[in-house]
C-alpha positions in Angstrom: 13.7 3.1 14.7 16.7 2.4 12.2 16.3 3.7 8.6 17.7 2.5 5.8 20.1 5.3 4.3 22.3 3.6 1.8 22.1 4.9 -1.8 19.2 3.4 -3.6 17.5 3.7 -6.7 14.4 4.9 -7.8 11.8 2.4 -7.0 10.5 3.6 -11.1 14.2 2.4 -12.4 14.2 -1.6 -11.0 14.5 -3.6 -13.7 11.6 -6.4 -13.0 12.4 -10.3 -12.8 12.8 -12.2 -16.2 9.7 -13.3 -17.8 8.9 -16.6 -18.3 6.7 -19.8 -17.0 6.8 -20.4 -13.4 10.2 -21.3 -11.8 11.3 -22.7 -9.1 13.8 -20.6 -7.1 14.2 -19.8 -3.1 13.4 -17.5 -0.3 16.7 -15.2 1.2 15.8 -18.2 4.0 16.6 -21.2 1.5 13.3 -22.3 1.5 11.9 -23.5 -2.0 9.1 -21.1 -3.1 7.6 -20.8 -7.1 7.9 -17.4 -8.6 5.3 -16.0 -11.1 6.5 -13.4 -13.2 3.4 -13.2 -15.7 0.7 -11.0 -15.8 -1.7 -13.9 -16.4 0.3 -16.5 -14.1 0.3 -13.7 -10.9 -3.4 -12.9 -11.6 -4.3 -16.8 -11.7 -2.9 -17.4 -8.3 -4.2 -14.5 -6.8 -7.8 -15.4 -7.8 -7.7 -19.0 -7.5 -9.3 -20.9 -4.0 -6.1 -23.3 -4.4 -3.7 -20.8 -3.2 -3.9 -19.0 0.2 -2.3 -16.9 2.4 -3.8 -18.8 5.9 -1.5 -22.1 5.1 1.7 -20.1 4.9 1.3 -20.3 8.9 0.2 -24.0 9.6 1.7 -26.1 11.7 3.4 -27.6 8.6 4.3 -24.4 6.9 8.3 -24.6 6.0 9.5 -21.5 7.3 9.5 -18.3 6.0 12.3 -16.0 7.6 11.8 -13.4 10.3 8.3 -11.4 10.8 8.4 -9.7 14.2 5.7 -7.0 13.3 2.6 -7.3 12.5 2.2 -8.4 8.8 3.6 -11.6 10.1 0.8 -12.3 12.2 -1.6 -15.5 11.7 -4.5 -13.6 13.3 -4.2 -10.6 10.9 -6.9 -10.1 8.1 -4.5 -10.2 5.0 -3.2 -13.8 6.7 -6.6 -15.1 6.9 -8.7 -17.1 4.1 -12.3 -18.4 3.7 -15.2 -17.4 6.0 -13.4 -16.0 8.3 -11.7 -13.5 6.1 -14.9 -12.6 4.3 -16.2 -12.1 7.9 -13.6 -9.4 8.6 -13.9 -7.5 5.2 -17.5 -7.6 5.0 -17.2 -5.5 8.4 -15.6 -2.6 6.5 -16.8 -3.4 3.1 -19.6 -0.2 2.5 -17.1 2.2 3.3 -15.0 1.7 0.3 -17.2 1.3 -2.2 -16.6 3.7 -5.4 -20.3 6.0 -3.9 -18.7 6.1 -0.4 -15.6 7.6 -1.8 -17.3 9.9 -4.1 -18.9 11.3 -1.5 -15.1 12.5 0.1 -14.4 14.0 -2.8 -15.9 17.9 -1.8 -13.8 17.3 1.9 -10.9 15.5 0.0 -10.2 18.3 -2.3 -10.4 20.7 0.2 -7.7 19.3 2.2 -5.3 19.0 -0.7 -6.0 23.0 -1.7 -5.4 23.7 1.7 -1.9 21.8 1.5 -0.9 22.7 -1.8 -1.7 26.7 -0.3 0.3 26.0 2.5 3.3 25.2 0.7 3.0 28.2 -2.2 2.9 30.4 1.0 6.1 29.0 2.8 7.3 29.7 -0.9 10.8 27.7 -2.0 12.6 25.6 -1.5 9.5 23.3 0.6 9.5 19.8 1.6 6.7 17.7 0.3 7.1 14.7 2.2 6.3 17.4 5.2 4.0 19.5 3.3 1.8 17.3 1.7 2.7 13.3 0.8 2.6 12.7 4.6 -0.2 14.6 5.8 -2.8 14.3 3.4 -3.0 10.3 3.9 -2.7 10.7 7.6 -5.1 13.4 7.6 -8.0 11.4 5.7 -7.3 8.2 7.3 -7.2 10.1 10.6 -11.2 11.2 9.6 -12.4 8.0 8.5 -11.4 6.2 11.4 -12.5 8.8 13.5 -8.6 9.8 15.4 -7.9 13.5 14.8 -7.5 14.1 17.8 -4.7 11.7 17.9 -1.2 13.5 17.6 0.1 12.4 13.8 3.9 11.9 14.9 2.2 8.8 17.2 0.2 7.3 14.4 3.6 7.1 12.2 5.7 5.9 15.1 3.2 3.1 15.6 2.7 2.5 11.4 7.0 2.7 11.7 7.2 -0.1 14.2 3.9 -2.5 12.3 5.6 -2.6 9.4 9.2 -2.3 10.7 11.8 -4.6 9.1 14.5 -6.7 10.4 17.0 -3.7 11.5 14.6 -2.2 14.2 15.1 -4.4 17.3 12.5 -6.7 18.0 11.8 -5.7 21.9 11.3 -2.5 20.5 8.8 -3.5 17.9 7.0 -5.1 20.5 6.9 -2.6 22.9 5.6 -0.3 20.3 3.2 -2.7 19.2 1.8 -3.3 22.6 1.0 0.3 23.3 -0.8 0.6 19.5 -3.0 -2.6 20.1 -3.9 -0.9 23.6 -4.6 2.2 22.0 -7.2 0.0 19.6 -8.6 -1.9 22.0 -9.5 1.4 24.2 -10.5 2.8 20.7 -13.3 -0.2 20.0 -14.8 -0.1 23.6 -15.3 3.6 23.5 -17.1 3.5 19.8 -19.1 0.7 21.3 -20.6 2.5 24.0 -20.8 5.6 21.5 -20.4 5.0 18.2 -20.6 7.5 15.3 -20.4 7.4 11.5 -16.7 6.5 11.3 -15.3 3.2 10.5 -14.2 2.4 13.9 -17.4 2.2 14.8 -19.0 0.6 12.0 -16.8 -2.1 12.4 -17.5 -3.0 16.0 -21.0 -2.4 15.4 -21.4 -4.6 12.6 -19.2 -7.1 14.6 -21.3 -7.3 18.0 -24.3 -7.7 15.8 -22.8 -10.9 13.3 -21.0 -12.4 16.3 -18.1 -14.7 16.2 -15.1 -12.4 16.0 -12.9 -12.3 18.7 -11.7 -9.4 20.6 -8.3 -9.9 19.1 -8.8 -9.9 15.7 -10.9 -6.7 15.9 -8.1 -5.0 17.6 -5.5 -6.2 14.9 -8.1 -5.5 12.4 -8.1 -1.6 13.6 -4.3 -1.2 14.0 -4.4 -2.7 10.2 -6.2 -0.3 9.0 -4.6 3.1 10.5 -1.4 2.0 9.2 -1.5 0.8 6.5 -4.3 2.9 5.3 -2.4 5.7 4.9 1.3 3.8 4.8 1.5 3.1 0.9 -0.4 6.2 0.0 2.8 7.9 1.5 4.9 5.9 -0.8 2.4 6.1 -3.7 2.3 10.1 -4.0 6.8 10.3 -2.5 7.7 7.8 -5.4 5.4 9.1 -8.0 6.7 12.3 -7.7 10.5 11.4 -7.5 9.6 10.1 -10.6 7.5 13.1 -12.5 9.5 15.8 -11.4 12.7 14.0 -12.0 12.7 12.8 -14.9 9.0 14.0 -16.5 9.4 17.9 -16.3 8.0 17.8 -20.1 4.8 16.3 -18.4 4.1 17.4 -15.1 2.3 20.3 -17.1 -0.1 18.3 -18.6 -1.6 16.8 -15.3 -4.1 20.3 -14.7 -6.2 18.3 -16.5 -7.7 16.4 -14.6 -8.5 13.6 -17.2 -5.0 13.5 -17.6 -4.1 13.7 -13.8 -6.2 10.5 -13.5 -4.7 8.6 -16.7 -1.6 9.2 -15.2 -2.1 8.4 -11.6 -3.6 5.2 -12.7 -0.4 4.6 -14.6 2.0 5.3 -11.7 -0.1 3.2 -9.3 0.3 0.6 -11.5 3.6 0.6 -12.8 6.0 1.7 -9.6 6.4 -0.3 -7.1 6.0 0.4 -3.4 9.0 -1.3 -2.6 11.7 -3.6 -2.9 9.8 -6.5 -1.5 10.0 -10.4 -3.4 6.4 -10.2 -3.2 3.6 -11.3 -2.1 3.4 -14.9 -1.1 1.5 -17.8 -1.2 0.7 -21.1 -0.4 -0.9 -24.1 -2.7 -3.3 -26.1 -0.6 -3.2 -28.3 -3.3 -1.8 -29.2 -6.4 -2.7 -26.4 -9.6 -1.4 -25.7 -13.0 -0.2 -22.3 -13.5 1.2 -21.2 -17.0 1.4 -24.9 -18.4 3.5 -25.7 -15.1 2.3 -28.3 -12.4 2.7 -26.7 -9.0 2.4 -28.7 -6.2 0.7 -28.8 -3.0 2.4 -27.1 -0.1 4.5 -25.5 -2.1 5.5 -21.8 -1.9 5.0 -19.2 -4.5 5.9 -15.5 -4.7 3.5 -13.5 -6.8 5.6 -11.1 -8.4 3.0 -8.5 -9.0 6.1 -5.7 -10.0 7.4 -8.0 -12.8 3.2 -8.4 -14.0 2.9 -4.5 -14.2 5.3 -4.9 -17.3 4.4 -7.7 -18.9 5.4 -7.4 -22.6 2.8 -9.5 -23.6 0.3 -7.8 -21.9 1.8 -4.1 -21.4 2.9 -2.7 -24.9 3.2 1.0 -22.9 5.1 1.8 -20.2 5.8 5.4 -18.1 7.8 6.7 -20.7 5.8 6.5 -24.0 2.0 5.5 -22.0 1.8 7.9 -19.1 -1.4 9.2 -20.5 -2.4 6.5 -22.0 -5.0 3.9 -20.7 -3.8 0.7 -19.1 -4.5 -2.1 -21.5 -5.7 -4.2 -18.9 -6.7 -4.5 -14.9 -3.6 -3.4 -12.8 -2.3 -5.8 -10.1 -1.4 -2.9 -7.8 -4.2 -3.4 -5.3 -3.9 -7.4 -5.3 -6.9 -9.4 -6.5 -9.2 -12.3 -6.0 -10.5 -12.6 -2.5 -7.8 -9.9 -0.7 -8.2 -7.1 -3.6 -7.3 -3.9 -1.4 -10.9 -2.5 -0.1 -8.9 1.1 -0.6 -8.1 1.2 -3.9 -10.8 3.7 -4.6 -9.7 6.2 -2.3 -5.9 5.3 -3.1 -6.6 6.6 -6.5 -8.8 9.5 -5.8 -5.9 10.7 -3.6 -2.9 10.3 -5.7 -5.5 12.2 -8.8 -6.3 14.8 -6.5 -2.9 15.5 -4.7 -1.0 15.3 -8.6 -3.9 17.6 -10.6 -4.3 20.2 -7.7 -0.3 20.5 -7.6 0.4 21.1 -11.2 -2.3 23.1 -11.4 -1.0 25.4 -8.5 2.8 25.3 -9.6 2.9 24.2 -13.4 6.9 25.4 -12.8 7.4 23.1 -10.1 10.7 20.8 -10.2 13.2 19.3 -7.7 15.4 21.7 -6.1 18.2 18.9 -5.1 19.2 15.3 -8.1 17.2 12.5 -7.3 20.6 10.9 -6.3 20.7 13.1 -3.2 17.5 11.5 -2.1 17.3 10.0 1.4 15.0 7.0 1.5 12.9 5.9 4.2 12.8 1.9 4.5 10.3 -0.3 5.8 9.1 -4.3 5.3 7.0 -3.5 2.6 7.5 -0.1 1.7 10.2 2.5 0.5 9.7 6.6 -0.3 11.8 9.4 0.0 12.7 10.9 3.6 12.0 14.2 2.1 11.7 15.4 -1.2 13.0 19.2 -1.6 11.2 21.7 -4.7 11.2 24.9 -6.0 9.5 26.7 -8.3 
């Protein structure tokens, strides 16, 4: 597919939107959408019942621009509201919770020693978008879903093409897509005549017991959570390191603690974005005040979680003077309200890990090439470095 390779900066340098009370403002389509810019406005419409993500695909929906992959979907989970949604995540819920995750940690840490090792033997200069910020997440969600033996270049190609954007062809999208859902579907009958522990079959276990979920939306479901289980953790660990070794050398020391390590990675999750996107949208399925303004039904409205993250009002800290410093209130990163992400848990245990374990291996370590020279890999949601070159 076609990748993005125009000079771009750091995804820790955007400058968020100007604060204020909602505003009325447009989609790159022309079509009228509210944006919330306030920690406490974005929160509200995340959380409140009047504002959903099912009516931005109704029959009267005003139209949204271009979505040829999958996020654009009606019958995918993060499209769907009400029962039905709280069908789907209830499928998958036990395997996220924080004691489910603990109990990765032993396995967990053992993979990121064994990639940390592997690139102090290759010695400098290494690549740790090869090395370690694209197989670790592969690696785990490859073990929780139960697909090692799948080949790791596939799983990307197909995550490449479900969240492709607008300069990958769309018959090629499609094609791509085709062969991923088929993979799934062959996936769920197998762990339905054997299932294991994975989440695979959990899911389709769970599912043939409840009743009244399609075929379809278990197979979309699956193909969600491959890709973009491991998709933003990619561009969670590429970007947070851009950031620490570029321009916090004086800190990267610090994180082999591992109280630190966590402070911080809690920090970068919530303050850098994972890409350049408006947003996530909405849709009012009736009228609600937000921030003192009347917004009304049908309307559109971006939640503009990147803008939230640095709140003045709410965030008197930011990366440069509070990367060890607590958050002074919920982060955004994962969403909230009824599609909170079910992996934030095992998001943050991942980015703690891979960051402590690091520093703590190569306390000298620092970017062998300027962050200008950084190639960036671009897709609809997400954006992290092509490769990111070290030496210690």
């Amino acid at each position: 597919m076609t990748v993005e390779e125009r000079p771009l900066t750091p995804l820790h340098c955007l400058r968020p939107a100007e604060f204020g009370p909602p505003r009325l403002t447009a989609l790159p389509n022309g079509t009228p959408a509210w944006l919330m810019t306030r920690y406490h406005d974005v929160r509200s419409v995340l959380t409140d019942p009047r504002f959903g993500r099912a009516t931005l695909f109704g029959p009267d929906a005003p139209p949204l621009g271009p979505a040829s992959n999958l996020e654009g979907d009606p019958g995918f989970i993060t499209n769907i509201d009400g029962p039905e949604h709280r069908q789907l995540r209830s499928l998958m819920q036990q395997a996220f919770t924080p004691r489910a995750v603990a109990e990765w940690v032993p396995w967990l840490t053992s993979v990121v020693e064994r990639l940390v090792e592997n690139v102090v033997n290759h010695g400098p200069p290494a690549d740790l978008v090869a090395s370690l910020t694209m197989p670790l997440p592969v690696e785990v969600i490859s073990r929780l879903m139960g697909v090692e033996d799948v080949d790791r270049h596939r799983l990307r190609h197909w995550t490449d093409h479900l969240f492709a954007d607008r300069s990958c062809p769309v018959d090629e999208i499609r094609a791509v897509l085709a062969e991923f859902t088929s993979f799934a579907a062959s996936l769920l009958d197998e762990r339905r005549r054997r299932p294991g522990a994975d989440l695979v079959s959990r899911v389709v276990v769970a599912a043939d017991r409840e009743g009244g979920i399609s075929e379809e939306r278990l197979i979309k479901l699956v193909c969600g959570l491959i890709a973009g289980g491991h998709e933003t953790t990619v561009a969670t660990l590429g970007n947070s390191l851009v950031y620490l070794l570029g321009e916090r050398p004086d800190a990267w020391p610090r994180l082999t603690t591992e109280d630190a390590a966590q402070t911080a990675a809690d920090r970068l999750l919530h303050t850098i974005p994972l890409g350049e996107g408006l947003g996530a949208l909405r849709r009012s399925v009736r009228e609600a005040v937000v921030g003192g303004v009347a917004i009304p039904a049908g309307a559109v409205v971006i939640v503009d979680r990147t803008s939230a993250a640095r709140d003045p009002e709410v965030f008197t800290t930011g990366l440069s003077d509070g990367l060890f410093e607590p958050l002074e209130a919920a982060t955004l990163a994962f969403g909230a309200g009824p599609h909170y992400c079910l992996g934030s848990w095992l998001a943050r245990l991942e980015l703690r890990l891979a960051l402590h374990r690091l520093a703590t291996r190569l306390p000298g370590l620092r970017l062998a090439e300027p962050v200008e020279a950084i190639e960036w890999r671009c897709v609809f949601s997400t954006r992290s470095p092509r490769r990111l070159t070290v030496t210690w």
